[in-house]
N, C-alpha and C positions, 0 to 999 in steps of 0.2 A: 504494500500500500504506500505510496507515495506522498509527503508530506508536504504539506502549504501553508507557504509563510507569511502570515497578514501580519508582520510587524510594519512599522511605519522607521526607518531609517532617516535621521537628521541630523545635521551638522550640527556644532554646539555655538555657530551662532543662530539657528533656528531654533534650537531646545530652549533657547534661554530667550528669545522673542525680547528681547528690552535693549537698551541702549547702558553700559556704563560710565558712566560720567565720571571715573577715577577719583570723586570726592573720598573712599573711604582713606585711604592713606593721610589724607591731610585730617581728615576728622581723628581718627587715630592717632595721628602725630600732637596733634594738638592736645588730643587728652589726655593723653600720656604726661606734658607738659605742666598743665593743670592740676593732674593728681600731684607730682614732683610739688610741685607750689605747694599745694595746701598741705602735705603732707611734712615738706618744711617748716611751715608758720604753724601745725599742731607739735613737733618736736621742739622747739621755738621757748 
């Protein structure tokens, strides 16, 4: 019996259907930043 494949095969810029905007890194970077701060002026 011979098998049939209804899978749907797509690239992973189709999988992901959005656009990234590279925002996380900086939001990252900056949090990081932020915690360092406050976590300075609580040991302070």
């Amino acid at each position: 019996m011979a098998e049939h494949d209804d899978r749907t095969h797509l690239s992973a810029n189709e999988a992901r259907a959005g656009a990234t905007p590279h925002m996380t890194r900086y939001i990252l970077g900056i949090s990081i930043v932020l915690v360092i701060i406050v976590m300075a002026f609580i040991l302070l």
